[in-house]
C-alpha positions in Angstrom: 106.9 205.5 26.5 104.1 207.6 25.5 101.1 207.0 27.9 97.9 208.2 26.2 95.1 206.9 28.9 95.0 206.3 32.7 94.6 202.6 32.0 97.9 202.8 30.7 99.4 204.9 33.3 98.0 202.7 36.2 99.8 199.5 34.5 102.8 201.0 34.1 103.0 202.4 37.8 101.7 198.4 38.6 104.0 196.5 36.3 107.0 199.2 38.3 105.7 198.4 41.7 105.9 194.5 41.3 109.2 194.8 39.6 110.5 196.2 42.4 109.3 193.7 44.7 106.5 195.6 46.6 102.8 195.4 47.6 100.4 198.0 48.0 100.2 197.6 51.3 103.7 198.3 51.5 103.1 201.1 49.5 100.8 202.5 51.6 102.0 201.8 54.3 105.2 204.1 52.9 103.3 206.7 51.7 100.3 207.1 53.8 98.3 206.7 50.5 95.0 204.3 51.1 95.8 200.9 49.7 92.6 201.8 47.7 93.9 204.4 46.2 96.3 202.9 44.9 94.3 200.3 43.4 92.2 202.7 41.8 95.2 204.7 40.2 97.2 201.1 39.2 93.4 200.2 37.5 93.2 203.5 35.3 90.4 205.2 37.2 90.4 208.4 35.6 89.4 210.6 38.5 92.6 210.2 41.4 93.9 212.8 42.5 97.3 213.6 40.1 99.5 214.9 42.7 99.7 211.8 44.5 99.6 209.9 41.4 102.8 212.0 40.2 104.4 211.2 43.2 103.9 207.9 43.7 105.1 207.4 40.2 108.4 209.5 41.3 109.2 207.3 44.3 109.2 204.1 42.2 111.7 206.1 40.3 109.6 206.8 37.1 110.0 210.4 35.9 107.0 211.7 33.9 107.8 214.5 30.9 105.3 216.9 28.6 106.5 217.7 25.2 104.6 219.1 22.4 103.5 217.6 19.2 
């Protein structure tokens, strides 16, 4: 799937957490992330920080790839 926003990155990492059954408080409760920031990355805000949005993304088993055009 080619993601071309943050809004569409949060909903994909959303529509993957609810598939597999979890909250975000069970997310961050896993992870340590605030349960805020994970509402703010699952609602697109543009300015989270992408290292914890990479890995969250990783843990619900989503790998993330860069080609060129």
């Amino acid at each position: 799937m080619k993601i071309t926003s943050t809004e569409e990155l949060g909903k994909y990492i959303k529509d993957k957490r609810k598939k597999q059954g979890y909250t975000q408080k069970e997310i961050s409760d896993y992870t340590g992330y605030s349960a805020s920031f994970i509402s703010q990355l699952e609602n697109g805000k543009s300015s989270v920080e992408f290292g914890k949005a990479l890995h969250l993304a990783n843990m619900l088993g989503l790998d993330l790839f860069v080609e060129e055009r």
